[in-house]
Backbone as a chain_set.jsonl record, in Angstrom:
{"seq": "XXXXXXXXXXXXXXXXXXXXXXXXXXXXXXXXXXXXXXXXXXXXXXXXXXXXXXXXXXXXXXXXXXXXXXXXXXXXXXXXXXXXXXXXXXXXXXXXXXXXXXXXXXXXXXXXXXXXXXXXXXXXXXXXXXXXXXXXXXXXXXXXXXXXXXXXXXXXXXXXXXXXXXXXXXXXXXXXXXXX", "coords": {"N": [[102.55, 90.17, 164.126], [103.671, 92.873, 165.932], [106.197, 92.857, 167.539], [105.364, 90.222, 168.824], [106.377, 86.869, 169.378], [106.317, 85.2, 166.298], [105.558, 82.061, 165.003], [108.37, 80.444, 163.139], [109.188, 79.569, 160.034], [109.904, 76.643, 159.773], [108.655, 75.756, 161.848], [106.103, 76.562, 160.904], [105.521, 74.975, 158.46], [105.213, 72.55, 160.606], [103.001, 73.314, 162.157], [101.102, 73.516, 159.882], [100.814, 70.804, 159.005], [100.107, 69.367, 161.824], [97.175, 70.928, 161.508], [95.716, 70.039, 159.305], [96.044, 66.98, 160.007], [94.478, 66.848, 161.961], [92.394, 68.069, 161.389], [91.174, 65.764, 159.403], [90.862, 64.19, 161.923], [88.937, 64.977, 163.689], [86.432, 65.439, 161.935], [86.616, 62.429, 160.892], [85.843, 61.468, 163.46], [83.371, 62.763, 164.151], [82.089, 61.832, 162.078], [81.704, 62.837, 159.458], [81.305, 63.126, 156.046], [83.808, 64.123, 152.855], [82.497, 66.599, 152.049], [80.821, 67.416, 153.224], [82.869, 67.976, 155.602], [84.313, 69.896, 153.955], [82.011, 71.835, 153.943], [82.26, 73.301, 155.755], [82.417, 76.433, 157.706], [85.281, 78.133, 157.858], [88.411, 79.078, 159.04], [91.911, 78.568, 159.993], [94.102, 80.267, 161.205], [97.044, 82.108, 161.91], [99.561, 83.932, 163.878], [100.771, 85.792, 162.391], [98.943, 86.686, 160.953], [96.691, 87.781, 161.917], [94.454, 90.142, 162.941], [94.83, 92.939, 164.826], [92.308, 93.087, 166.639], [91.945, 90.523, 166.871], [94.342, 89.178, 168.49], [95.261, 87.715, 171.798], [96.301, 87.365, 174.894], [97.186, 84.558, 176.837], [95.008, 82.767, 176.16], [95.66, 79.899, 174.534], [94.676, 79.854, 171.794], [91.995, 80.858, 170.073], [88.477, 81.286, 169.43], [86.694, 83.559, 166.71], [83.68, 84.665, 165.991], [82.121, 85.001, 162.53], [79.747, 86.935, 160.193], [79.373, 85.885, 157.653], [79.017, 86.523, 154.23], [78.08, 85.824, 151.24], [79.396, 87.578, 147.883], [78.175, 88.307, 146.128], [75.524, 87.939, 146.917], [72.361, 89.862, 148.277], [70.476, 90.027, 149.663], [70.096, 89.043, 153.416], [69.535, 86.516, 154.165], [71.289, 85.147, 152.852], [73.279, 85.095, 154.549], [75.788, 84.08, 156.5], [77.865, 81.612, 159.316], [80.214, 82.674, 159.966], [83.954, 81.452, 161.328], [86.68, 81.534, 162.924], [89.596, 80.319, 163.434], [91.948, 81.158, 165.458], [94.803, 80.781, 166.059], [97.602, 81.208, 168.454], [100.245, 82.151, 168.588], [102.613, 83.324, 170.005], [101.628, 82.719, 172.838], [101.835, 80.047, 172.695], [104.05, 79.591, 171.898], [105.745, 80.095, 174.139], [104.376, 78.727, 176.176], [106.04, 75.992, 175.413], [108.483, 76.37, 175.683], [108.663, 77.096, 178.653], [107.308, 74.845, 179.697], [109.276, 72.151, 178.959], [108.547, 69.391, 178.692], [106.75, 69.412, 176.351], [105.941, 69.283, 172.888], [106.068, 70.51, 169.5], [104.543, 69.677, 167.481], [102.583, 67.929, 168.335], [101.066, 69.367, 170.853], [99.967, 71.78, 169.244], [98.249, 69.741, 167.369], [96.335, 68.845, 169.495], [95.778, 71.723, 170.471], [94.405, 73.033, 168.045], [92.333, 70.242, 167.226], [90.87, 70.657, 169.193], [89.717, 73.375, 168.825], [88.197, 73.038, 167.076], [86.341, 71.031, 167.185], [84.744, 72.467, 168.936], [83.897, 74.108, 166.861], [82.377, 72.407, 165.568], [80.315, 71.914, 167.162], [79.012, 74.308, 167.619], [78.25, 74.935, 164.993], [76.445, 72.808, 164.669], [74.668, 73.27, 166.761], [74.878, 72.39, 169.126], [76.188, 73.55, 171.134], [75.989, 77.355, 172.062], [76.914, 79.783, 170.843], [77.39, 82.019, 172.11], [77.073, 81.789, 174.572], [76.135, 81.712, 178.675], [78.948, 82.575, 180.633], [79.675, 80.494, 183.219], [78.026, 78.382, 181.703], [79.612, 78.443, 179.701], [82.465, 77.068, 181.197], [81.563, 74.633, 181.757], [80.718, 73.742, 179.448], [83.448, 74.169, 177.924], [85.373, 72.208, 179.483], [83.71, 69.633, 178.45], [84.637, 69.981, 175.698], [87.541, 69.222, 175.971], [87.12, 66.564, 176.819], [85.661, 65.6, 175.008], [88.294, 65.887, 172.825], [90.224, 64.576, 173.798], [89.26, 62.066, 173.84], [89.175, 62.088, 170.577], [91.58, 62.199, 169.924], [93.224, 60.351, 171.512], [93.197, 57.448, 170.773], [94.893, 57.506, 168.479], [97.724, 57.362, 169.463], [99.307, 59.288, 169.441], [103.049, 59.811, 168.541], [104.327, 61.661, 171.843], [102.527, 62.244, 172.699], [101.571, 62.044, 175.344], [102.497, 64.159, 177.645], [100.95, 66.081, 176.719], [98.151, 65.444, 177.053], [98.567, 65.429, 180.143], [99.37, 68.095, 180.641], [96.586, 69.44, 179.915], [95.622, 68.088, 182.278], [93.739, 69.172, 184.653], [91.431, 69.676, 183.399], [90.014, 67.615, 182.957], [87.929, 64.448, 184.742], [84.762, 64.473, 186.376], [82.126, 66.346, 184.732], [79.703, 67.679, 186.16], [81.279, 68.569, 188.73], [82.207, 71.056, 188.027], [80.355, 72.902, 187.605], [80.215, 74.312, 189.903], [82.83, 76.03, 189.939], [83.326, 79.461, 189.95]], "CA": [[102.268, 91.149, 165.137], [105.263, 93.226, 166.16], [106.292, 92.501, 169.349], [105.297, 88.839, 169.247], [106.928, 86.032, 169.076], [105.839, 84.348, 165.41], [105.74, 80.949, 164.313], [108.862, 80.386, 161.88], [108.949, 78.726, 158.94], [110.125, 75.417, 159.799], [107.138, 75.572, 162.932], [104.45, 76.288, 159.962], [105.224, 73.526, 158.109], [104.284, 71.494, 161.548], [101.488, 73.607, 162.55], [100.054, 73.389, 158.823], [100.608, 69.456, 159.085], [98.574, 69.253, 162.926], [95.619, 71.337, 161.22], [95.852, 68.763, 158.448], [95.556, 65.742, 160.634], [93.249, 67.699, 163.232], [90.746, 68.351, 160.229], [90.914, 64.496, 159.517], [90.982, 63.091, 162.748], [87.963, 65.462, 163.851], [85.639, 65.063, 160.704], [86.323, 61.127, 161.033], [85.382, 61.333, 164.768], [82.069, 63.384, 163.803], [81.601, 61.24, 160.779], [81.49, 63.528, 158.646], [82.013, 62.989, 154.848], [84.606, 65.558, 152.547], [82.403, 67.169, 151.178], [80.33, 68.344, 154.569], [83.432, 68.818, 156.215], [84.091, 70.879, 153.424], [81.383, 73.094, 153.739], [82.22, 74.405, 157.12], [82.929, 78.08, 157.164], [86.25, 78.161, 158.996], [89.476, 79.073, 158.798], [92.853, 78.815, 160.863], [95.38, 81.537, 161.092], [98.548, 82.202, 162.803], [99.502, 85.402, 164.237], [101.144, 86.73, 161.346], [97.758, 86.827, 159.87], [95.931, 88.195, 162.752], [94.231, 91.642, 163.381], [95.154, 93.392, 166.584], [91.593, 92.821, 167.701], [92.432, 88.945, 167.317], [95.241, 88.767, 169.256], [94.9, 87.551, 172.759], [97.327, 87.38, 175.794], [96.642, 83.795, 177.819], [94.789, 81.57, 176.148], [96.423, 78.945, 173.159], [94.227, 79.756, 170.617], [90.322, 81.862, 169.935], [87.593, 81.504, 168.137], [85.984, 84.68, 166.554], [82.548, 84.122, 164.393], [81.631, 86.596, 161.583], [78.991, 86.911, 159.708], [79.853, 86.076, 156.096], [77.73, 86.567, 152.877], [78.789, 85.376, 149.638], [79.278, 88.703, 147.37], [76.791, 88.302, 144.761], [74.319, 87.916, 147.14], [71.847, 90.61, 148.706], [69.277, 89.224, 150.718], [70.583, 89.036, 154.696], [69.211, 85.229, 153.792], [72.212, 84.53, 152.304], [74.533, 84.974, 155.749], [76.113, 82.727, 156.855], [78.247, 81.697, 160.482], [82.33, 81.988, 159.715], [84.734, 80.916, 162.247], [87.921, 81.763, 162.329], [90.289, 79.945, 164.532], [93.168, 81.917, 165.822], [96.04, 80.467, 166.928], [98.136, 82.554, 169.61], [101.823, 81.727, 167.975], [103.447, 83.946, 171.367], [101.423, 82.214, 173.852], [102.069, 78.545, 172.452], [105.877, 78.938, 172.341], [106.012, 80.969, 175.516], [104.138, 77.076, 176.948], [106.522, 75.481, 175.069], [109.823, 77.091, 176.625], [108.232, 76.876, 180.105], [107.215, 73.103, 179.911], [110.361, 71.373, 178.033], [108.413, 67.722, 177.694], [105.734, 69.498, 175.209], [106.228, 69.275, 171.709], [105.13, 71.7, 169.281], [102.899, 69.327, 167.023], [101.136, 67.283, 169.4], [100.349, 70.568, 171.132], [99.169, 72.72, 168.303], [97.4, 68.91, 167.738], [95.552, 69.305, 170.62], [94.71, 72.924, 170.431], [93.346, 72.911, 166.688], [91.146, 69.655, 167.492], [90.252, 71.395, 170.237], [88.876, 74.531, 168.417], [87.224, 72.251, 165.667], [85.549, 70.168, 167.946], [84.23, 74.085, 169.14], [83.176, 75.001, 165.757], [81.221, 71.66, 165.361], [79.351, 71.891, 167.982], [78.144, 75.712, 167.084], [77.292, 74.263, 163.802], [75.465, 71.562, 164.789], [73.504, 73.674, 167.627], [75.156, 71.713, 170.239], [76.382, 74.518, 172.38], [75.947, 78.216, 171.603], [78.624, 80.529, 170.631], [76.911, 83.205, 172.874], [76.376, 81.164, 175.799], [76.599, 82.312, 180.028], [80.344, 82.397, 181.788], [79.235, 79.404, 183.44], [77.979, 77.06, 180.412], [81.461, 78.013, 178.776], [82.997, 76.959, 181.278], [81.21, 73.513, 181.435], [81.547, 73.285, 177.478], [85.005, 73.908, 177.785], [85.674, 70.69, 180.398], [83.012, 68.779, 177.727], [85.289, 69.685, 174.718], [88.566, 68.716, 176.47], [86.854, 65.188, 177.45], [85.874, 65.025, 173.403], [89.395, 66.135, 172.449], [91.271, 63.573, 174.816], [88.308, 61.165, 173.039], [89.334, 61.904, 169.586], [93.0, 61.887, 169.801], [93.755, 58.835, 172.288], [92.983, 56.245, 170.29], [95.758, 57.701, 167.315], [98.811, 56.978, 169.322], [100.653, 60.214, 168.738], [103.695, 60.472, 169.592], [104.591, 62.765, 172.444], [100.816, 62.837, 172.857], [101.105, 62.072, 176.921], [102.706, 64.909, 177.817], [100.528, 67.385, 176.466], [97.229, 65.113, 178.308], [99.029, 65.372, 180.898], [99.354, 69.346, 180.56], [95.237, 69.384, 180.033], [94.659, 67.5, 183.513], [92.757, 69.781, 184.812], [89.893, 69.592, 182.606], [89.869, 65.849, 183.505], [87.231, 64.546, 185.699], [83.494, 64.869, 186.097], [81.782, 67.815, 184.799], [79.214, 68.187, 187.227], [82.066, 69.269, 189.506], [82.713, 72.353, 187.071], [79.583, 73.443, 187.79], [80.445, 74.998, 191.108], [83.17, 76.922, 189.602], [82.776, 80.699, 189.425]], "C": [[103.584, 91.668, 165.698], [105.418, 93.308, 168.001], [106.378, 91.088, 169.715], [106.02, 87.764, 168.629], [105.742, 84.973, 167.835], [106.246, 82.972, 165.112], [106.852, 80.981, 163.1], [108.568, 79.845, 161.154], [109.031, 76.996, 158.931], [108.855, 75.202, 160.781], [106.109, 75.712, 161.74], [104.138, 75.558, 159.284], [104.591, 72.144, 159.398], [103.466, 71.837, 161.841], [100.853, 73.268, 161.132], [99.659, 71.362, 158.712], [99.554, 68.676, 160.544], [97.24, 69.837, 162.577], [95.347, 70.073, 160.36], [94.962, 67.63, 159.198], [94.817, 66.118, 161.563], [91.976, 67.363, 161.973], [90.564, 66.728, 160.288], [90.436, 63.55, 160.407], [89.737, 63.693, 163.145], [86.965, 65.072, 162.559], [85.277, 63.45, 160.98], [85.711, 60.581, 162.315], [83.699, 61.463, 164.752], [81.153, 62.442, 162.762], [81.387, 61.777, 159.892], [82.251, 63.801, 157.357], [82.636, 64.713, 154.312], [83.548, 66.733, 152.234], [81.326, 68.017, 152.553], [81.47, 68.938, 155.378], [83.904, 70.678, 155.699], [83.444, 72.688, 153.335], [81.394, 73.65, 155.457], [82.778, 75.162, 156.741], [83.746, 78.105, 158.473], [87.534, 78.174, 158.694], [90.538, 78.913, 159.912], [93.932, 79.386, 160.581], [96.476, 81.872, 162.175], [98.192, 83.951, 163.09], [99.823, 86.263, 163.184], [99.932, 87.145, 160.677], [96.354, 87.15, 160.535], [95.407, 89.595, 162.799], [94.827, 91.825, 164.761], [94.123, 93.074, 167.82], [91.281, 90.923, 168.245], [93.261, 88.288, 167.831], [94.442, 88.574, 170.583], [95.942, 87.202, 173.79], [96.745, 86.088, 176.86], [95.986, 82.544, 177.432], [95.871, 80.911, 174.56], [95.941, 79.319, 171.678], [92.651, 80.508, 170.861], [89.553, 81.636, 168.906], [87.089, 82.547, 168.13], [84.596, 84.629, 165.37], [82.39, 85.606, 163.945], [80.537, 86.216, 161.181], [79.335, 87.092, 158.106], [78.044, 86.274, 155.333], [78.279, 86.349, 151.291], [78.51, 86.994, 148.749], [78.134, 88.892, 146.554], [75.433, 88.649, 145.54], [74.09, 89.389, 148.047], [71.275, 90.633, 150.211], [70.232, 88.459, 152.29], [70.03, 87.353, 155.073], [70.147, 84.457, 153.729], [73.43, 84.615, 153.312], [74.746, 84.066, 156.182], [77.078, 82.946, 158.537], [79.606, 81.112, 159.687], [83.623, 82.346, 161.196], [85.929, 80.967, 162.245], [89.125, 81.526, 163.694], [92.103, 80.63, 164.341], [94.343, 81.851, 166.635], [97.119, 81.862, 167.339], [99.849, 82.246, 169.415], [102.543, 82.028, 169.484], [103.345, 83.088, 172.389], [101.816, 80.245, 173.78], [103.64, 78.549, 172.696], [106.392, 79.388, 172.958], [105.584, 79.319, 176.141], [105.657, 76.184, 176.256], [108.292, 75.451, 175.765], [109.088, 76.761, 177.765], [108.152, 75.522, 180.082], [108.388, 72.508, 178.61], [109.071, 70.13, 177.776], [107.275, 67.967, 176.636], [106.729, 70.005, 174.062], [105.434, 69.854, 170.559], [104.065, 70.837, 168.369], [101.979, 68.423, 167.476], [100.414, 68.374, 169.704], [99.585, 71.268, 170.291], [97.661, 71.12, 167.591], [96.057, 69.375, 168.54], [94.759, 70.167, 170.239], [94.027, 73.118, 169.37], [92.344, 72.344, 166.683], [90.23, 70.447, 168.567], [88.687, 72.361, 169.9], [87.678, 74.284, 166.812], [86.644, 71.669, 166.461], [84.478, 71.399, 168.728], [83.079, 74.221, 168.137], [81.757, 74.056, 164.961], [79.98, 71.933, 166.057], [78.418, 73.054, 167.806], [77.514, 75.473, 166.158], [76.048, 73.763, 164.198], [74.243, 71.898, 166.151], [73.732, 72.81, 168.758], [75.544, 72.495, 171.732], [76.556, 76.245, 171.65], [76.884, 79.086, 171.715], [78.492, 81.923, 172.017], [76.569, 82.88, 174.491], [77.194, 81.883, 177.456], [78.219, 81.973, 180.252], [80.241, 80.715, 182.112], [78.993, 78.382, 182.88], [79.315, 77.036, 179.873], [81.897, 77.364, 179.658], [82.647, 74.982, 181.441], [81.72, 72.49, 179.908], [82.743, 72.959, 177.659], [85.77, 72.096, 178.44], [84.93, 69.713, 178.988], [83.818, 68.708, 176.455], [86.787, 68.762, 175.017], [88.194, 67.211, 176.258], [86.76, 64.56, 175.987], [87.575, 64.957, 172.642], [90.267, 64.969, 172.861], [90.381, 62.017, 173.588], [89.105, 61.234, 171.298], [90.992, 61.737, 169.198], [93.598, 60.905, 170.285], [93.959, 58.2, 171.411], [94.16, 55.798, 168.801], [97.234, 57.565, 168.026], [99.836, 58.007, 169.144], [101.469, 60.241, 169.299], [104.283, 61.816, 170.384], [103.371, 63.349, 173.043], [100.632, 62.95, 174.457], [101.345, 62.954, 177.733], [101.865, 66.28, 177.767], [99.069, 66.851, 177.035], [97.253, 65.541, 179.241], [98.753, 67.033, 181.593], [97.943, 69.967, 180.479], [94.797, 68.955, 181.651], [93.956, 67.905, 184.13], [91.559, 70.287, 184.686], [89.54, 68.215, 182.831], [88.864, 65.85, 184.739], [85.567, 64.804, 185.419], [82.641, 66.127, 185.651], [81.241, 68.174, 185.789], [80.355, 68.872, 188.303], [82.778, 70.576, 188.885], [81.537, 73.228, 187.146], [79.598, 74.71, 188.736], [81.587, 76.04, 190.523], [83.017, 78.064, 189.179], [83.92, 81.342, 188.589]], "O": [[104.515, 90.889, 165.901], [104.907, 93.67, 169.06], [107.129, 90.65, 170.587], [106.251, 87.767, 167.42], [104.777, 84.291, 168.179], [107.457, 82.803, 164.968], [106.451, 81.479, 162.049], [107.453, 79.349, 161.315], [108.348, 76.26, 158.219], [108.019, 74.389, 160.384], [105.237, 74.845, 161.694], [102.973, 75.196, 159.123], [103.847, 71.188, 159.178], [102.616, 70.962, 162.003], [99.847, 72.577, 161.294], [98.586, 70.827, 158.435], [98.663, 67.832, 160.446], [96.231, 69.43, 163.152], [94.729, 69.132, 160.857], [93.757, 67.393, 159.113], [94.421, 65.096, 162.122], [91.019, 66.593, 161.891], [89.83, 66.312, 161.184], [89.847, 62.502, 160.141], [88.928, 62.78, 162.982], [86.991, 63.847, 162.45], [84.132, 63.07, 161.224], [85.158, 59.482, 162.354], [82.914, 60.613, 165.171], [79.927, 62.362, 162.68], [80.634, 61.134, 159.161], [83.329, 64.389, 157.275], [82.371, 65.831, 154.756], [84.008, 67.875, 152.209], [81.264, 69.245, 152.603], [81.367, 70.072, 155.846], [83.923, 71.785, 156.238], [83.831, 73.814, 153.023], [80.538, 74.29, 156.066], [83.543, 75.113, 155.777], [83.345, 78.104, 159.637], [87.921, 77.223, 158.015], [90.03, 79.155, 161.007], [94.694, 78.983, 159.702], [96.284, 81.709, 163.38], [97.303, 84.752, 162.8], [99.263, 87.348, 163.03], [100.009, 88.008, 159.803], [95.246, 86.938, 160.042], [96.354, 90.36, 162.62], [95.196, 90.971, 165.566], [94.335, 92.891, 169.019], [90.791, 90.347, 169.216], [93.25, 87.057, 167.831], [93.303, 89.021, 170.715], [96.713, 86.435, 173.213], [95.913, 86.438, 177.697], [96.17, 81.474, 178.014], [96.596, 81.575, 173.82], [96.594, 79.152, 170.648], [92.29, 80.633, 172.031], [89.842, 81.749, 167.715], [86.803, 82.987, 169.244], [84.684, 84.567, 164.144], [82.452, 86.716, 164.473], [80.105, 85.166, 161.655], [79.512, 88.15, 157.501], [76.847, 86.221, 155.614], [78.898, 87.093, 150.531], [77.439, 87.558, 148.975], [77.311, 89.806, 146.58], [74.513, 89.344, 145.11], [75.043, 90.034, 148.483], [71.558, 91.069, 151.327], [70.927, 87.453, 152.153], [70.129, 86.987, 156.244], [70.185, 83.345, 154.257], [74.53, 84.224, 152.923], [73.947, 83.139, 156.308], [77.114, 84.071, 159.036], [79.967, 80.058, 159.163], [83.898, 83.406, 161.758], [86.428, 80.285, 161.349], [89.405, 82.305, 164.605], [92.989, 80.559, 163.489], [94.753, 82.565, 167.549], [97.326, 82.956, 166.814], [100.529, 82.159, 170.437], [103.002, 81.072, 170.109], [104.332, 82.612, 172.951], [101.99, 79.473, 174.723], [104.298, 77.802, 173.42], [107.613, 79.401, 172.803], [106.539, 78.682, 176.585], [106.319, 75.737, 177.192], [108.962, 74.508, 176.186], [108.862, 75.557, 177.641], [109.142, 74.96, 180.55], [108.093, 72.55, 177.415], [108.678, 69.998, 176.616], [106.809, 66.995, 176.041], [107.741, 70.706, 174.1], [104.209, 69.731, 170.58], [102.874, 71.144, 168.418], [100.836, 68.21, 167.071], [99.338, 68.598, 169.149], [98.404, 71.394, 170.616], [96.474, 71.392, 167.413], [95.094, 70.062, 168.201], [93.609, 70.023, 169.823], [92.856, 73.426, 169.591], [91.312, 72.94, 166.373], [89.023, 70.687, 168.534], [87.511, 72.311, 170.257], [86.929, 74.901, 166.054], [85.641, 72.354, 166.261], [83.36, 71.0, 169.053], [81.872, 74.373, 168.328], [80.788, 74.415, 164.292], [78.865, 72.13, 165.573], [77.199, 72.888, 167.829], [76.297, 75.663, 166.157], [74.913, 74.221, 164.069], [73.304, 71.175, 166.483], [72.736, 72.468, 169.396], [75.314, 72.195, 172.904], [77.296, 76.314, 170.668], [77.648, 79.128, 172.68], [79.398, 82.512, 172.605], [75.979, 83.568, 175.325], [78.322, 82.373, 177.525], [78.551, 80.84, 179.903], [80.673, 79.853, 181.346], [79.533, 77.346, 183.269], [80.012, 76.052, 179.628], [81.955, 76.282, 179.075], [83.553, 74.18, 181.213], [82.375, 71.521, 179.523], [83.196, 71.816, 177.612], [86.425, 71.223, 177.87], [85.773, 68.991, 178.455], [83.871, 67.595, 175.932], [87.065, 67.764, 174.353], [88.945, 66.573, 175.519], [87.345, 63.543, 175.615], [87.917, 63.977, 171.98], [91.039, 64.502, 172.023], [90.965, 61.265, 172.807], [89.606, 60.167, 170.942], [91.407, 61.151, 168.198], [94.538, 60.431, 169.646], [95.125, 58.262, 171.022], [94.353, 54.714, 168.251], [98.134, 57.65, 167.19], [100.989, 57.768, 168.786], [101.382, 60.563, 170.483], [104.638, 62.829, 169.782], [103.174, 64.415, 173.627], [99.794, 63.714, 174.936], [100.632, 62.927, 178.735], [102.007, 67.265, 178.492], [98.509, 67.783, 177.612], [96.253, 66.137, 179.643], [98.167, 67.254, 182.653], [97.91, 71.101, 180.959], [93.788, 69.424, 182.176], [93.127, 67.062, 184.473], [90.849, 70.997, 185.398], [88.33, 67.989, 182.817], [88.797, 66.761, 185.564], [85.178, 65.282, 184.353], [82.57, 66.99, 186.526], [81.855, 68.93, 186.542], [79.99, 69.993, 188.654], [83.849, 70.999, 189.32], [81.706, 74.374, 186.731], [79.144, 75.821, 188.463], [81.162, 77.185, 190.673], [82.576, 78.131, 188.032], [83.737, 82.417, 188.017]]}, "num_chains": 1, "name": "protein.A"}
């Protein structure tokens, strides 16, 4: 995107290594063997590989669903729900400069599980992609609490820092309720 600050080369080798262990550590959380994780329809893309209408100014990262269809096929039967997680390259190493003790692959960590732990849940009819202001913002606190859940227990290092940088999703949901 011209204008924005991209992910170099040496950063995509660590962001491609946090999707990596994101996919793994999510999937194994879910339980979910290769060959289901497999068949999720989902991709993750950097900015370089963004449209204009997938950019976003603010948050870390976006999900955008499409509506795929395998070519061959006809029949509006054959659609399917594709997901396409969109990391925000500008806005991550704009946090990154501002907070010195975060580190870029815990963080991108984080935000990937994050947006997989998202795309499960749409799958699986757990929370709807279309849902009120209000439920997102519930969800959102409920993914955090899974996210913190699926990554603790791995030890990463540099991982407390970027908790730390979440705290605000910490805490009971019910008290997210009241938020407008």
């Amino acid at each position: 995107m011209q204008g924005l600050e991209c992910f170099q080369e040496g950063e995509l080798e660590i962001v491609n290594e946090a999707v990596a262990i994101a996919e793994e550590m999510t999937s194994n959380a879910y339980k979910m063997s290769s060959a289901e994780w497999k068949g999720q329809h989902y991709d993750v893309k950097t900015l370089a590989d963004l449209t204009p209408d997938e950019v976003v100014h603010g948050p870390f990262a976006q999900i955008i669903r499409y509506v795929g269809r395998k070519t061959e096929a006809s029949l509006s039967s054959s659609e399917y729900d594709f997901y396409k997680l969109c990391l925000q390259d500008h806005t991550i190493l704009c946090a990154l400069k501002e907070f010195s003790e975060l580190r870029l692959f815990p963080f991108v960590l984080y935000i990937v599980t994050h947006e997989m732990i998202h795309v499960i849940r749409f799958v699986k009819f757990l929370q709807a992609f279309d849902a009120s202001e209000a439920d997102k913002i519930i969800e959102e606190a409920r993914v955090h609490e899974k996210t913190r859940t699926v990554l603790r227990p791995a030890q990463i290092h540099d991982m407390g820092p970027v908790f730390d940088f979440y705290r605000a999703w910490h805490g009971p949901l019910d008290d997210l309720k009241d938020i407008e």
